[in-house]
N, CA, C and O atoms as a GROMACS GRO file, in nm:
protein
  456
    1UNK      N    1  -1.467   4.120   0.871
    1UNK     CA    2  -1.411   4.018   0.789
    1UNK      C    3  -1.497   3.985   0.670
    1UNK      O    4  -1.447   3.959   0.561
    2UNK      N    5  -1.616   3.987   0.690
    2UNK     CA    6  -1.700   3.958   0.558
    2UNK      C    7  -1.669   4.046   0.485
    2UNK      O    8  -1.674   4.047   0.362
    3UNK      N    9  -1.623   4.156   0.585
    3UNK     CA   10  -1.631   4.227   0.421
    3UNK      C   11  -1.513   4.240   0.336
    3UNK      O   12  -1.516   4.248   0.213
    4UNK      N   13  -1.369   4.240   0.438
    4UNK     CA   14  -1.257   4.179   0.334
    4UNK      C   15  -1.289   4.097   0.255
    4UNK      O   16  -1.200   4.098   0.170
    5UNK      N   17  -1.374   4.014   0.226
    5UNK     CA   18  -1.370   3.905   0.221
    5UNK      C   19  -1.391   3.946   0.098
    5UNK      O   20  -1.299   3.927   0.017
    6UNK      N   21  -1.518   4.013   0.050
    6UNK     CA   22  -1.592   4.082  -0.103
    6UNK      C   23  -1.476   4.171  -0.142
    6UNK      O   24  -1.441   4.188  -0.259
    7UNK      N   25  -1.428   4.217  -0.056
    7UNK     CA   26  -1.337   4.340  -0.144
    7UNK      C   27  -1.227   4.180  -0.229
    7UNK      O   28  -1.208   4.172  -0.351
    8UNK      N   29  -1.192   4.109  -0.160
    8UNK     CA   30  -1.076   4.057  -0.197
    8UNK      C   31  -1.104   3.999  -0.336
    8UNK      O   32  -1.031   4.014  -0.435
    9UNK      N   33  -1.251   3.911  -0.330
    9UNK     CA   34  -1.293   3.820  -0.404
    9UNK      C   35  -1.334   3.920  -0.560
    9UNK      O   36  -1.351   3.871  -0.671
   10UNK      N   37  -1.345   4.092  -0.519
   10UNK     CA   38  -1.376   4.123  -0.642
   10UNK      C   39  -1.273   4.186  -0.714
   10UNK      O   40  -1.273   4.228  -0.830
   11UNK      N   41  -1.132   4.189  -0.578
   11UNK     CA   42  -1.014   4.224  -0.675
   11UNK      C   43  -0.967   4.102  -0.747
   11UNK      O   44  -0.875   4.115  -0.828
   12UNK      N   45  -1.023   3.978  -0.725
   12UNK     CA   46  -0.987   3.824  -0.795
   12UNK      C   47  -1.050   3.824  -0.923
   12UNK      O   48  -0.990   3.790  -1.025
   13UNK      N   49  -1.170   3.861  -0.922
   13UNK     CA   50  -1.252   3.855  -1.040
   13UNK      C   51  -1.247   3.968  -1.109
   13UNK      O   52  -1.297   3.952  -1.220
   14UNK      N   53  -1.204   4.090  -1.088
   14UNK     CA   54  -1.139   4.175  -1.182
   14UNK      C   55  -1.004   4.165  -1.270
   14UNK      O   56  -0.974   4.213  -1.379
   15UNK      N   57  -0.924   4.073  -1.167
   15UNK     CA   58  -0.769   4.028  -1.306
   15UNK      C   59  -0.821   3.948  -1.325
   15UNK      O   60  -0.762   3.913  -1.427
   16UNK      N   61  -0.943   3.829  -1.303
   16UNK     CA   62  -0.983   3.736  -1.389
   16UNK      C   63  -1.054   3.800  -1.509
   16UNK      O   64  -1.022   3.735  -1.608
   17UNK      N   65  -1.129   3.892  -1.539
   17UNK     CA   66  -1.178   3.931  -1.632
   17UNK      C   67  -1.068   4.004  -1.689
   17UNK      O   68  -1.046   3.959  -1.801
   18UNK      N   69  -0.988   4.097  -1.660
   18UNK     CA   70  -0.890   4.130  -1.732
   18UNK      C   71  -0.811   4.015  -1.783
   18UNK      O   72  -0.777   4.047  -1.896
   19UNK      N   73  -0.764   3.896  -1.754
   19UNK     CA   74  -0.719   3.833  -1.764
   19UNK      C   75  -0.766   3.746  -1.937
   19UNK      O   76  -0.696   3.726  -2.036
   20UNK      N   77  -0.949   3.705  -1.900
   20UNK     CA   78  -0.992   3.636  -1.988
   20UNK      C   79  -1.006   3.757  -2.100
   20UNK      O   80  -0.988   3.715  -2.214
   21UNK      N   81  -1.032   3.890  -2.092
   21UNK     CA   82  -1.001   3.985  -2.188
   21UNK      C   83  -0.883   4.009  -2.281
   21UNK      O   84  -0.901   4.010  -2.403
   22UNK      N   85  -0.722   4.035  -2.209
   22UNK     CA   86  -0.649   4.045  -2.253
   22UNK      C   87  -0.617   3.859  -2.320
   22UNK      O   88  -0.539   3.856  -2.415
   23UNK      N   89  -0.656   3.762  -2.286
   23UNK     CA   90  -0.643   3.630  -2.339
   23UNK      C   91  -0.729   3.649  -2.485
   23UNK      O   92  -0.679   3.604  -2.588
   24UNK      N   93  -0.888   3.731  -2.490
   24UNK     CA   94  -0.958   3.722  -2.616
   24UNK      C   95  -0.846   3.820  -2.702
   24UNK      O   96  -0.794   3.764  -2.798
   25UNK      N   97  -0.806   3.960  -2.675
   25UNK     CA   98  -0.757   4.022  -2.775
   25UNK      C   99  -0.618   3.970  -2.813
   25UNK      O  100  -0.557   4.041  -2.893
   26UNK      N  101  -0.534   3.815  -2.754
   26UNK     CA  102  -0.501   3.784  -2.826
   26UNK      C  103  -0.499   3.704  -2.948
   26UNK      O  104  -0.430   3.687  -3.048
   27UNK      N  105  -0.653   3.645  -2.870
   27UNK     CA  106  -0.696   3.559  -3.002
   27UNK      C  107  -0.746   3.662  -3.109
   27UNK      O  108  -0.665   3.662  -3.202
   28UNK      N  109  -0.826   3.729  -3.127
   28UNK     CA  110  -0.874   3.859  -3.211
   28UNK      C  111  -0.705   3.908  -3.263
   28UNK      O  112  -0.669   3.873  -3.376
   29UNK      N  113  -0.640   3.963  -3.201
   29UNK     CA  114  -0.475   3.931  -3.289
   29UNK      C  115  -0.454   3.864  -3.417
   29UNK      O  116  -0.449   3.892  -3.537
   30UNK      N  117  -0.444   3.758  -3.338
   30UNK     CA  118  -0.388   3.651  -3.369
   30UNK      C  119  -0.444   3.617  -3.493
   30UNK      O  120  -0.374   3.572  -3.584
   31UNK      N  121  -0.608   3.642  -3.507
   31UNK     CA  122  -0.676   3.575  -3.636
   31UNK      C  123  -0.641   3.729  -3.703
   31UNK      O  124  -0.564   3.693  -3.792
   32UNK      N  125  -0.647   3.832  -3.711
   32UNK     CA  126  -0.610   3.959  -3.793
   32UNK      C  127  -0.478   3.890  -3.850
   32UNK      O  128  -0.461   3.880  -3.972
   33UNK      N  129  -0.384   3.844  -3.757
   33UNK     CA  130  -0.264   3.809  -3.791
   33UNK      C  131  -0.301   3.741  -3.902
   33UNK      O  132  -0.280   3.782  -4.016
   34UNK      N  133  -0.349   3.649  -3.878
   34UNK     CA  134  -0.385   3.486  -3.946
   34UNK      C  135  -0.456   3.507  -4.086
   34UNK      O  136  -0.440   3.424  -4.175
   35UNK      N  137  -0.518   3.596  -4.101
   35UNK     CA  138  -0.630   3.660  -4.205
   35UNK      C  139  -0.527   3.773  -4.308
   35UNK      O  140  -0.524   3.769  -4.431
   36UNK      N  141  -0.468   3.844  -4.243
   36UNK     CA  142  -0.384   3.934  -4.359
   36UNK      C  143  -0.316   3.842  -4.407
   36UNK      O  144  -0.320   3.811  -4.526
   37UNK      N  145  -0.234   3.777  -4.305
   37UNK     CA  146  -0.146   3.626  -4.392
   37UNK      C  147  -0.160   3.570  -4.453
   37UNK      O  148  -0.075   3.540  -4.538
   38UNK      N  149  -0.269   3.523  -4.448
   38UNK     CA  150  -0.313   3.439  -4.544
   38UNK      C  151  -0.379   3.535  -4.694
   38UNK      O  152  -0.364   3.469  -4.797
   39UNK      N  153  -0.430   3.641  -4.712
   39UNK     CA  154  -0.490   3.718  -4.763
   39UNK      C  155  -0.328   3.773  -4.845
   39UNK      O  156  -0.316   3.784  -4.967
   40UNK      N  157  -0.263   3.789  -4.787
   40UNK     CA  158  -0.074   3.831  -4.837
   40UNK      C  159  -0.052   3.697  -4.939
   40UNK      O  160  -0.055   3.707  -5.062
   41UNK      N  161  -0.035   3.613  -4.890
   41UNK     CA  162  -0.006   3.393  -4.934
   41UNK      C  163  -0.129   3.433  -5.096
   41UNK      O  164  -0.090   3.455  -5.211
   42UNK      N  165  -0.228   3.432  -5.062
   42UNK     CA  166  -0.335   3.448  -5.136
   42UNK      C  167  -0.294   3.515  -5.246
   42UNK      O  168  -0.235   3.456  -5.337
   43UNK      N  169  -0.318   3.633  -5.248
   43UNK     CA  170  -0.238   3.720  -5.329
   43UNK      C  171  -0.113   3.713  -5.417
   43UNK      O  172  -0.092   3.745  -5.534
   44UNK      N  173  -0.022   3.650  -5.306
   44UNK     CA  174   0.117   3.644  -5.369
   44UNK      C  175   0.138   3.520  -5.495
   44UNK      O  176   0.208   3.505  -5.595
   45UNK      N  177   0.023   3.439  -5.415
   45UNK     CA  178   0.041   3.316  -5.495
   45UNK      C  179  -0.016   3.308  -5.648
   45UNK      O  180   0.015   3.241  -5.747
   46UNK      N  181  -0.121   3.413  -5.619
   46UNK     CA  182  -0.213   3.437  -5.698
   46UNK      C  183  -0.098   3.540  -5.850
   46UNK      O  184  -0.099   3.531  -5.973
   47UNK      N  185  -0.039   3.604  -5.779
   47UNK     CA  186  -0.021   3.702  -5.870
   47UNK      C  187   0.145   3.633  -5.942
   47UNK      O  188   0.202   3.681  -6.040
   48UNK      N  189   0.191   3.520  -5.864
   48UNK     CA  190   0.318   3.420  -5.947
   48UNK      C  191   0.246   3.345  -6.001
   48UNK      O  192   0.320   3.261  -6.053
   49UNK      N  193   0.148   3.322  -6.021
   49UNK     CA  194   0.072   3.185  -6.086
   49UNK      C  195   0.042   3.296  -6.267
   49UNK      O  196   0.060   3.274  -6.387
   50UNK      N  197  -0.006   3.400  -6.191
   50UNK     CA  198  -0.045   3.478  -6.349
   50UNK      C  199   0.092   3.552  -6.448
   50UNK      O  200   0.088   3.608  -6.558
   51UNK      N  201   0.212   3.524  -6.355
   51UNK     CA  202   0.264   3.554  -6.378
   51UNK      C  203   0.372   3.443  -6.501
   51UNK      O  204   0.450   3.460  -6.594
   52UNK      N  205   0.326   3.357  -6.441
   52UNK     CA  206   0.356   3.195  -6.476
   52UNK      C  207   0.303   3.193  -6.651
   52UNK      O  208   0.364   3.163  -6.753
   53UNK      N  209   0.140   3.246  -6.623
   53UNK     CA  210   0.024   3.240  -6.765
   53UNK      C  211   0.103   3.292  -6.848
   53UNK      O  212   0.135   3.256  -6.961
   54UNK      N  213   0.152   3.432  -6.748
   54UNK     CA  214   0.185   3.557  -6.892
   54UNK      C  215   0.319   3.504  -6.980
   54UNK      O  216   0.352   3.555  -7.087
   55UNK      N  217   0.388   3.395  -6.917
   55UNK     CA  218   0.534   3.352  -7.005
   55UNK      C  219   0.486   3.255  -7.053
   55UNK      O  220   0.554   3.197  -7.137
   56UNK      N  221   0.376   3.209  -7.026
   56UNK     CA  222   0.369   3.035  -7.104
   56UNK      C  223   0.280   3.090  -7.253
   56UNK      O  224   0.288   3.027  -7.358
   57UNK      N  225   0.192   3.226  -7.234
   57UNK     CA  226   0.127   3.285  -7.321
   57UNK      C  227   0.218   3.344  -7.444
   57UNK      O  228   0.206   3.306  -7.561
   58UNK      N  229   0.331   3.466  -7.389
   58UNK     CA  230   0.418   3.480  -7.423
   58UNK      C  231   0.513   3.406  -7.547
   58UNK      O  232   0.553   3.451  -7.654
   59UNK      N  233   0.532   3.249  -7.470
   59UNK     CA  234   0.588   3.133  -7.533
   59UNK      C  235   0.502   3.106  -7.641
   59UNK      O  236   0.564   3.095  -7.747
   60UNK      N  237   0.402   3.094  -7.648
   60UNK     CA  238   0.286   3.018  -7.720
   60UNK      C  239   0.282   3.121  -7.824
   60UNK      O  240   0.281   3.098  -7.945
   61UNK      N  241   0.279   3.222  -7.773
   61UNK     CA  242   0.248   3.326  -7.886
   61UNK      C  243   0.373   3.317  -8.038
   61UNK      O  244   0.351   3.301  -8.158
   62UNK      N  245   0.496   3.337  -7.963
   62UNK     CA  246   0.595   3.339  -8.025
   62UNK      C  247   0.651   3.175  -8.122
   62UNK      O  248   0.722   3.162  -8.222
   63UNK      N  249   0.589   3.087  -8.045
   63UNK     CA  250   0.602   2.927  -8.140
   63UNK      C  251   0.433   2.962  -8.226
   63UNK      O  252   0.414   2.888  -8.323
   64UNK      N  253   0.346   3.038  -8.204
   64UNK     CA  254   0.292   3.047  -8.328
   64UNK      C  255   0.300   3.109  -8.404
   64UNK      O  256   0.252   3.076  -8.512
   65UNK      N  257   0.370   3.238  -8.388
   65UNK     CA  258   0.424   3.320  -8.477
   65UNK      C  259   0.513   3.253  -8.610
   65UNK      O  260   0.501   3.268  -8.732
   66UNK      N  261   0.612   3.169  -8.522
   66UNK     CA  262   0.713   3.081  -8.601
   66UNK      C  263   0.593   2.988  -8.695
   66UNK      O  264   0.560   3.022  -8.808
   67UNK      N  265   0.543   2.873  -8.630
   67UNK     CA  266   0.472   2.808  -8.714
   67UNK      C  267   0.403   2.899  -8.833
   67UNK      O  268   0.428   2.859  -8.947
   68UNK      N  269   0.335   2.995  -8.824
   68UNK     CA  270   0.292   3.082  -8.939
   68UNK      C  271   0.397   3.105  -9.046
   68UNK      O  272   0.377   3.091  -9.166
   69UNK      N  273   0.544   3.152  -8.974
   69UNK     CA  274   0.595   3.176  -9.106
   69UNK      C  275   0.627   3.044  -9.179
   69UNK      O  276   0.609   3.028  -9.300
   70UNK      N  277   0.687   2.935  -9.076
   70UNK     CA  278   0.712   2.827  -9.181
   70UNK      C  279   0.565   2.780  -9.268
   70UNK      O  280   0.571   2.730  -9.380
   71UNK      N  281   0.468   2.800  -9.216
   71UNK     CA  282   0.396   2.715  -9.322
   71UNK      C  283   0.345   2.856  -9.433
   71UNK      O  284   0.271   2.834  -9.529
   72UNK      N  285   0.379   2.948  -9.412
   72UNK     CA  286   0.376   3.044  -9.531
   72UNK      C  287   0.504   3.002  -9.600
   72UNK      O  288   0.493   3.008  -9.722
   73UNK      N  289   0.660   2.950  -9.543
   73UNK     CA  290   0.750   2.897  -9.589
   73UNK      C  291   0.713   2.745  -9.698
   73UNK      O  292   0.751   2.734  -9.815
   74UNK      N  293   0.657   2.674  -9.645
   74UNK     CA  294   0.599   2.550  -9.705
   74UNK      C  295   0.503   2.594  -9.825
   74UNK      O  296   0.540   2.583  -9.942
   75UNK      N  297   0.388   2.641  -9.792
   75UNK     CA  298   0.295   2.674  -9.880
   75UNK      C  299   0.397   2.747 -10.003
   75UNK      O  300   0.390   2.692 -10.113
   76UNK      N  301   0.485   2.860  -9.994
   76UNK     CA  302   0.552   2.889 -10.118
   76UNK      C  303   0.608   2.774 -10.205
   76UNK      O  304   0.606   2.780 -10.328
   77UNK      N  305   0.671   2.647 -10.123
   77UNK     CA  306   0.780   2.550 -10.172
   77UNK      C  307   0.657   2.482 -10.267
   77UNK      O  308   0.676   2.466 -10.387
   78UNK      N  309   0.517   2.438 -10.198
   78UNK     CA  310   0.456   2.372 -10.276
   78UNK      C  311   0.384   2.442 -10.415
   78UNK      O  312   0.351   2.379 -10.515
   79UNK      N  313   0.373   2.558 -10.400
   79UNK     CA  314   0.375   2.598 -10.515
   79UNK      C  315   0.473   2.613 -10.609
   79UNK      O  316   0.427   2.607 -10.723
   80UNK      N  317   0.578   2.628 -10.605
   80UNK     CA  318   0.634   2.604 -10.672
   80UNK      C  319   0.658   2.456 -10.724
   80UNK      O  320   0.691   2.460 -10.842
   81UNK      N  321   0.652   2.339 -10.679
   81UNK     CA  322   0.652   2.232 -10.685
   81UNK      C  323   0.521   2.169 -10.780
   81UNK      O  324   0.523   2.062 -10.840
   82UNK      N  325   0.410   2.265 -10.773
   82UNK     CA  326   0.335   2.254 -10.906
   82UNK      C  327   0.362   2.288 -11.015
   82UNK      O  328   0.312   2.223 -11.107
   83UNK      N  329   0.450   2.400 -11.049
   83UNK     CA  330   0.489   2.474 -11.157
   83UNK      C  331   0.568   2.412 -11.246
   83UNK      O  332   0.685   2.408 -11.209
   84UNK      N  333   0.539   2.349 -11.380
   84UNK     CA  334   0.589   2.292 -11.440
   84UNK      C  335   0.717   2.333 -11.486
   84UNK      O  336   0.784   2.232 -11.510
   85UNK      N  337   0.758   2.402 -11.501
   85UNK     CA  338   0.875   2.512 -11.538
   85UNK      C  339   0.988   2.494 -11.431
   85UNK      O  340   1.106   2.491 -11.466
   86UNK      N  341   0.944   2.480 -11.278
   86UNK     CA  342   1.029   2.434 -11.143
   86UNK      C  343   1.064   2.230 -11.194
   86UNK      O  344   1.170   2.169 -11.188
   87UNK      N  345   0.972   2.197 -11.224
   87UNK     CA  346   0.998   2.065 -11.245
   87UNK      C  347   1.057   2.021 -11.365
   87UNK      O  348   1.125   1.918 -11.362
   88UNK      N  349   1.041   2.085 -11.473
   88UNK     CA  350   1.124   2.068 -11.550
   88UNK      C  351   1.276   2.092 -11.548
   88UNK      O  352   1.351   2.020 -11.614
   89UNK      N  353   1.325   2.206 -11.463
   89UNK     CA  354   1.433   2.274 -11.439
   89UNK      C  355   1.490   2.166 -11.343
   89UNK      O  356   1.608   2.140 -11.364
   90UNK      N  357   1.434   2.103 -11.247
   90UNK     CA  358   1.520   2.001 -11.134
   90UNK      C  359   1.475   1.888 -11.190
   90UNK      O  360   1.479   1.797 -11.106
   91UNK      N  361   1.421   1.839 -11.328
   91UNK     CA  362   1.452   1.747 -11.384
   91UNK      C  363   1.602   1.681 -11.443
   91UNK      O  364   1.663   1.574 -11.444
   92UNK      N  365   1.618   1.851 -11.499
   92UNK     CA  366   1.732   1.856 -11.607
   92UNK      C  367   1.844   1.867 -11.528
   92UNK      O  368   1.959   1.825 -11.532
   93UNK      N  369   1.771   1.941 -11.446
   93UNK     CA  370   1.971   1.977 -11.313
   93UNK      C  371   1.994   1.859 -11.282
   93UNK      O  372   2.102   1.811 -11.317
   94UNK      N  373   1.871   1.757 -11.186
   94UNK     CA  374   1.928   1.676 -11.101
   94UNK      C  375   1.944   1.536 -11.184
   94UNK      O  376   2.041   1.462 -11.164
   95UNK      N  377   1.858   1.511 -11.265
   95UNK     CA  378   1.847   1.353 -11.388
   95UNK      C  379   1.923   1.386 -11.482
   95UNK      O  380   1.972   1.282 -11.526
   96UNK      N  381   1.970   1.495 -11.551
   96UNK     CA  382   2.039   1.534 -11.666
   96UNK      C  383   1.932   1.491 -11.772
   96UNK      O  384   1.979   1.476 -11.885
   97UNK      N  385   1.798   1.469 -11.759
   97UNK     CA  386   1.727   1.423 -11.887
   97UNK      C  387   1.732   1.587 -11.988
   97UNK      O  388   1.742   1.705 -11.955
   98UNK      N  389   1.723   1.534 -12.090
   98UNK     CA  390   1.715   1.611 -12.192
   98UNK      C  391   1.584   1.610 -12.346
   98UNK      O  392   1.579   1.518 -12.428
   99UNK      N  393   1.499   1.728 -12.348
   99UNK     CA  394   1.378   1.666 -12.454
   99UNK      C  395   1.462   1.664 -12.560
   99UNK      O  396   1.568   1.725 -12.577
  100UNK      N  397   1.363   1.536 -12.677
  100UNK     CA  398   1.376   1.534 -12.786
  100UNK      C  399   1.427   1.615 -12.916
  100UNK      O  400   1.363   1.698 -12.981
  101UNK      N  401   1.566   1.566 -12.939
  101UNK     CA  402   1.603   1.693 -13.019
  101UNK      C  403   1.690   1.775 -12.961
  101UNK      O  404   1.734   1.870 -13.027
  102UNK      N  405   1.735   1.752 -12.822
  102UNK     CA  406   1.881   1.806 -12.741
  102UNK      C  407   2.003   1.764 -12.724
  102UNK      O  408   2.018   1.647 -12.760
  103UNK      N  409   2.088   1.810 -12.688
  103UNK     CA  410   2.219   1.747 -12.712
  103UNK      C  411   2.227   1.802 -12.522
  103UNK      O  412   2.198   1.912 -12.474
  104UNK      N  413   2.274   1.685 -12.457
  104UNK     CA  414   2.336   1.744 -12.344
  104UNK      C  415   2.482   1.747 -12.381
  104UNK      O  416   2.542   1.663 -12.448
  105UNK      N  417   2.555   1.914 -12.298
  105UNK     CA  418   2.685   1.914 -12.303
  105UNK      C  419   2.715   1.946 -12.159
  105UNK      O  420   2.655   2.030 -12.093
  106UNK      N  421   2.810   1.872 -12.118
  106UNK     CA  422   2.882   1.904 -11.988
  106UNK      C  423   3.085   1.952 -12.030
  106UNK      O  424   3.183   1.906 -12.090
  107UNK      N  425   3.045   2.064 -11.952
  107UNK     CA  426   3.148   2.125 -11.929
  107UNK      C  427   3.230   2.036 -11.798
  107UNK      O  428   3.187   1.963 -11.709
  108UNK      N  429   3.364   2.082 -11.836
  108UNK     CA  430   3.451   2.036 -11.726
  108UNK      C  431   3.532   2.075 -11.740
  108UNK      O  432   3.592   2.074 -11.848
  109UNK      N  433   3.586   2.149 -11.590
  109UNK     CA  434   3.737   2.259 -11.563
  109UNK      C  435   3.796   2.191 -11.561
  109UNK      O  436   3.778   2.075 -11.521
  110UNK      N  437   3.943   2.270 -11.628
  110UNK     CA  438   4.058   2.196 -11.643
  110UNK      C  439   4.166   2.163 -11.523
  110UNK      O  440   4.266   2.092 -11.512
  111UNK      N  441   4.077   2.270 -11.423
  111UNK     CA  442   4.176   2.228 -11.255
  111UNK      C  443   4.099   2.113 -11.260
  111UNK      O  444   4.184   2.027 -11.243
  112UNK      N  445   3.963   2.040 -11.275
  112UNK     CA  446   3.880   1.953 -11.199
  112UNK      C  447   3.953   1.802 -11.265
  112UNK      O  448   3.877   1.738 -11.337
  113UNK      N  449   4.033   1.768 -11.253
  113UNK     CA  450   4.160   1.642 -11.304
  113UNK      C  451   4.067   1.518 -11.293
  113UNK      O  452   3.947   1.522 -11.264
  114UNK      N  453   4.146   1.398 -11.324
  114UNK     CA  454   4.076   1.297 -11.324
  114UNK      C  455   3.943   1.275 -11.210
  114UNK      O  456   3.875   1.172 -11.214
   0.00000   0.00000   0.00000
């Protein structure tokens, strides 16, 4: 009987060690699991976030593009707006003033009725 006794107790403590074994390789699993996953999350998040940069860059690029031309648009208007020759000309169009020594004449079509 003693000695059933060892045989029994070391077939107990052999599925106990198999037991606490197959219990570690599921934790060892489990964190592989846990570690690519997160390493996948990582990544994924990582690579919509730059992906995010590249349209807001994109955007930015293209509203400065625009701003360049308008103020190459502006910068032409103000030069001209120095040019005495521009100011004299939208003097006369828009005030009808006339220099010394001119006669203003206005035309008027004969469809254009009272």
């Amino acid at each position: 009987m003693i000695g059933g006794g060892h045989a029994r107790s070391a077939v107990g403590n052999s599925y106990r060690r198999q037991r606490v074994q197959h219990g570690r390789v599921r934790w060892i699993l489990l964190g592989c699991v846990l570690g690519v996953g997160g390493l996948v999350f990582l990544f994924t998040a990582r690579g919509l976030r730059m992906q995010g940069l590249r349209h807001q860059l994109a955007s930015s690029q293209a509203a400065y593009e625009q701003a360049w031309i308008d103020r190459e648009s502006l910068e032409a208007q103000l030069a001209l707006k120095d040019d005495l020759s521009t100011i004299e000309d939208a003097v006369r169009r828009k005030l009808g003033w006339v220099l010394p020594g001119e006669e203003r004449i206005i035309f008027i079509h004969p469809d254009e009725g009272e």
